[in-house]
Residue frames relative to the residue before (quaternion, step in Angstrom):
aa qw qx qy qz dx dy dz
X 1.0000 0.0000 0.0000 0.0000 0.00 0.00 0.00
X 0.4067 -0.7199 0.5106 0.2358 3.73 -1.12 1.07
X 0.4578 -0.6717 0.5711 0.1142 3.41 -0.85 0.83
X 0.1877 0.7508 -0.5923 0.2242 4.10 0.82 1.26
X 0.7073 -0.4163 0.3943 0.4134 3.52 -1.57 0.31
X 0.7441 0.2806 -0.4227 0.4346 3.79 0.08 -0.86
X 0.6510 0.4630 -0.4289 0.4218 4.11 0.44 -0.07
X 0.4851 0.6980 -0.3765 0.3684 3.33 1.53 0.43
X 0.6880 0.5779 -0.0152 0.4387 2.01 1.54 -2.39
X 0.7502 0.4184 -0.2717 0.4340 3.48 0.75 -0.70
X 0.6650 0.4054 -0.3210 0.5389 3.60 1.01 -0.47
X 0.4337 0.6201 -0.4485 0.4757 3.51 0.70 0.77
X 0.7761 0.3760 -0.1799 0.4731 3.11 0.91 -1.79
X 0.6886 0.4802 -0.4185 0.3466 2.99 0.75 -0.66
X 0.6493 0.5413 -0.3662 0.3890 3.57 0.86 -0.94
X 0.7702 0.3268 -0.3163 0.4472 3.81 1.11 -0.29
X 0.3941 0.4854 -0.7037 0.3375 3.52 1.43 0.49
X 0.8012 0.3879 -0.3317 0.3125 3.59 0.56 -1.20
X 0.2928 0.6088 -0.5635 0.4755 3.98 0.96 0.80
X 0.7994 0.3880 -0.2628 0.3760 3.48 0.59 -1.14
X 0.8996 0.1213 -0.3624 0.2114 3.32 0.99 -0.43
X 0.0338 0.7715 -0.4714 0.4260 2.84 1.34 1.63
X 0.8420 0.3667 -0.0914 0.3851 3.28 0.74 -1.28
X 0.3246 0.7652 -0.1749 0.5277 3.08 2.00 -0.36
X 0.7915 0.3903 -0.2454 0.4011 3.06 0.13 -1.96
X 0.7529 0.6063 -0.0962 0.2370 3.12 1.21 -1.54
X 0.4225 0.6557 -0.2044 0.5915 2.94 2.03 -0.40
X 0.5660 0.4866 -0.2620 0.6118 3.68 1.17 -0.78
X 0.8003 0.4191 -0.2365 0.3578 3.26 -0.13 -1.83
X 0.8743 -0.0063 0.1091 0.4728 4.06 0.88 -1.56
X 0.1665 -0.8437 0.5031 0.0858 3.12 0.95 1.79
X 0.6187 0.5704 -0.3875 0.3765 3.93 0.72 -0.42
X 0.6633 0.4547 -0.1862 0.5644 3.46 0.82 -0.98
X 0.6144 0.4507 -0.4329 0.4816 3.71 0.60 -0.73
X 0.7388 0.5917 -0.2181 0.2376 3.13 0.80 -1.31
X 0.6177 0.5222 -0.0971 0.5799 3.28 1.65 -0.76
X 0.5967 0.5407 -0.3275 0.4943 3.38 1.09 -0.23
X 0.8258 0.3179 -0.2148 0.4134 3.29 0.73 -1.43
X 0.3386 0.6618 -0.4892 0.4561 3.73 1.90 0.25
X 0.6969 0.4384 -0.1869 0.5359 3.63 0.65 -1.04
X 0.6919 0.0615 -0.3997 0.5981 4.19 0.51 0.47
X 0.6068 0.3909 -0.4624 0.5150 3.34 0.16 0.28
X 0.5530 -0.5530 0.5685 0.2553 4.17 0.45 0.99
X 0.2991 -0.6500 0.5329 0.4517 4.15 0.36 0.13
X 0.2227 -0.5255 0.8007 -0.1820 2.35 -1.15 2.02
X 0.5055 -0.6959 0.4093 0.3044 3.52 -1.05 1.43
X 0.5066 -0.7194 0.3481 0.3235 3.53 -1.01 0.89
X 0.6215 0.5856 -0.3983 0.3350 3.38 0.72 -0.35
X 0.4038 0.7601 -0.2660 0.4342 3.33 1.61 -0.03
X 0.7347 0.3722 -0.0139 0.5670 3.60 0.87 -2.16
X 0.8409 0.3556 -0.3509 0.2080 3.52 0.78 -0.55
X 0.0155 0.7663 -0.5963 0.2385 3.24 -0.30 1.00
X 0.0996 0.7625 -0.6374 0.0497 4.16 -0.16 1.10
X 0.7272 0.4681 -0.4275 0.2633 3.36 0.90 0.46
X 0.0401 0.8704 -0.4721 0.1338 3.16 -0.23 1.42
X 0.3389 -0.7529 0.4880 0.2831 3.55 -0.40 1.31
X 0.5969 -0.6242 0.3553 0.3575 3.26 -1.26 -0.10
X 0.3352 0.6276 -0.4324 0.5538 3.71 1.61 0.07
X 0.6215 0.4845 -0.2432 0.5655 3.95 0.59 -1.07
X 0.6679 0.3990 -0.3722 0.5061 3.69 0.17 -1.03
X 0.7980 0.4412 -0.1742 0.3717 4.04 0.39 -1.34
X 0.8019 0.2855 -0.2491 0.4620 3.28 1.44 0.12
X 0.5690 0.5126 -0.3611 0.5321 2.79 1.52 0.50
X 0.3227 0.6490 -0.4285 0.5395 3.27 1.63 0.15
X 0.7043 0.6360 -0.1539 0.2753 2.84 0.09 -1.58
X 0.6358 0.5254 -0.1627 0.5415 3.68 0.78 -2.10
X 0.7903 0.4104 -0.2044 0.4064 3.35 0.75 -1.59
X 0.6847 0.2067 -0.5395 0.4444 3.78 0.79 -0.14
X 0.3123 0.6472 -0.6072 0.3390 4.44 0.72 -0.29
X 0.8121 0.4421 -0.1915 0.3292 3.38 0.25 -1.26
X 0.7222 0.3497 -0.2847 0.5245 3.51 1.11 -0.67
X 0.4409 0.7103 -0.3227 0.4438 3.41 1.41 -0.04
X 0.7090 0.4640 -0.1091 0.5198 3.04 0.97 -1.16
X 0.5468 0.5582 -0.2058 0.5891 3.65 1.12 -0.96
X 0.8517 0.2495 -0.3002 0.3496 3.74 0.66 -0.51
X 0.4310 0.5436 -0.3832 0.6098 3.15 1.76 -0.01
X 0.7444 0.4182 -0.3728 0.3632 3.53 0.25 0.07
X 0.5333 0.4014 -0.3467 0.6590 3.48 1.20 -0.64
X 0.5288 0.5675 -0.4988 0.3866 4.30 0.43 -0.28
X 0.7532 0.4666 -0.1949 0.4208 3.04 0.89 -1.71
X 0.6356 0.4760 -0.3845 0.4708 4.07 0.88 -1.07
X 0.5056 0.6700 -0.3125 0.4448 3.81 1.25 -0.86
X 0.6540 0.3659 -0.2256 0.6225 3.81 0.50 -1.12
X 0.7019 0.5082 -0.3567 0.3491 3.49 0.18 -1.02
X 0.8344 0.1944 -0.2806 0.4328 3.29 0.17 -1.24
X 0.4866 0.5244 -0.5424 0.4405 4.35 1.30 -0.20
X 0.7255 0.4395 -0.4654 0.2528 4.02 0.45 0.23
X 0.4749 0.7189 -0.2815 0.4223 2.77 2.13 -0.66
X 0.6076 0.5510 -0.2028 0.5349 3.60 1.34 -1.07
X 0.6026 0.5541 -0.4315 0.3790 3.67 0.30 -0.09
């Protein structure tokens, strides 16, 4: 299999649609642990900020959504700089 920008692009999104609802679920399932996790990549960021488990499900599907557009995009770009600079190298 060839290794082109949209098979970047799409195995990105796809791998952060399912990041999200992994992370989603988990937010539901262990608001404590979620909650402590994302203090620690977020640099503590104050908690009363991040917590927030109430999320409708419009919120869950469009933030899905934003979040794979965005890694989608991100892998078509690193596809494209990838081609770009491996022709530059010949």
């Amino acid at each position: 299999m060839k290794c082109t920008k949209n098979t970047l692009a799409a195995s990105f999104s796809f791998t952060s649609g399912v990041l999200w609802t992994v992370c989603t679920a988990g937010m539901f399932l262990f608001p404590d642990v979620t909650t402590a996790v994302g203090r620690l990549w977020f640099m503590g960021l104050r908690e009363e900020i991040i917590v927030n488990t109430e999320m409708s499900f419009i919120g869950f599907v469009l933030g899905g959504i934003s979040f794979a557009a965005a890694a989608w995009l991100i892998g078509y770009l690193f596809g494209w700089s990838l081609e770009f600079f491996s022709k530059n190298e010949k």
